[in-house]
C-alpha positions in Angstrom: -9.1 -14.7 -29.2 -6.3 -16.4 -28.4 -6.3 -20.1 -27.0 -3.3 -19.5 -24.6 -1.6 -16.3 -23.4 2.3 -16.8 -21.9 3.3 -13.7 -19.6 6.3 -13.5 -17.4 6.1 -11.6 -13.5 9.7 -10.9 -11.8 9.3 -11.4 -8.0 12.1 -9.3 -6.0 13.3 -11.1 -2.8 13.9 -8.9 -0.1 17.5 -9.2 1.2 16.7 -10.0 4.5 14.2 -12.8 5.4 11.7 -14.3 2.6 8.5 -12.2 1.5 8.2 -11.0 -2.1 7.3 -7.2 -2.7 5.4 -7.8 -5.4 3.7 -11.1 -4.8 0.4 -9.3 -5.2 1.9 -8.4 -8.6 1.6 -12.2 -9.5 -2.1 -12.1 -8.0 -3.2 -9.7 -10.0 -1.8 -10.8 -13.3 -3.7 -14.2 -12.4 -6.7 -12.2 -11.6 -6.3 -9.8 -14.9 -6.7 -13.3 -17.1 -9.2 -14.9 -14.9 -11.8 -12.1 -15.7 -10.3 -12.1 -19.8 -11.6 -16.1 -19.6 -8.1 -17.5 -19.0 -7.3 -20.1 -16.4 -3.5 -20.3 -15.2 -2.7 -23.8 -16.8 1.4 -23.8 -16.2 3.4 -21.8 -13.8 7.1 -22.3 -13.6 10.4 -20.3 -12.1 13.9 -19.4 -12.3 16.1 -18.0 -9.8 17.8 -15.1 -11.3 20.3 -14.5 -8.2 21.2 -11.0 -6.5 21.4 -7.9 -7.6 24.1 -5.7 -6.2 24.1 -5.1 -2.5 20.6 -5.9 -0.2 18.5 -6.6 -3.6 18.1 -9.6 -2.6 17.2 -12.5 -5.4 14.8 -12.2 -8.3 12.7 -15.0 -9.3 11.3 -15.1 -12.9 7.8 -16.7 -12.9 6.6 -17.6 -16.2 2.7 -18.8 -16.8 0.7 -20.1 -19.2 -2.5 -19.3 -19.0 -5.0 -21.5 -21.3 -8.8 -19.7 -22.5 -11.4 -21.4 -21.2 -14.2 -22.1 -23.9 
């Protein structure tokens, strides 16, 4: 097995307000590694900006997740 696993989630803003769709996305990856033995050891972001009209911005969260032995 690997000792650390790097996957990347793309949250999708909506245009108006704040709220991810797809913040149980992220969960779920975290979750997914969690029961594989992985801990989330680094989480970072960028903002990617819109995406034509009312797609609001797109955040690109990269993790590192590290195995637990």
């Amino acid at each position: 097995m690997q000792k650390y696993v790097v996957l990347q989630v793309v949250l999708k803003e909506k245009f108006f307000g704040v709220n991810s769709k797809n913040l149980t996305e992220l969960e779920d990856v975290i979750n997914q590694q969690a029961e594989k033995g992985y801990r989330l050891h680094t989480i970072s972001t960028t903002n990617g900006g819109s995406k034509g009209f009312g797609g609001g911005d797109r955040i690109q969260a990269t993790m590192v997740f590290e195995r637990i032995d």
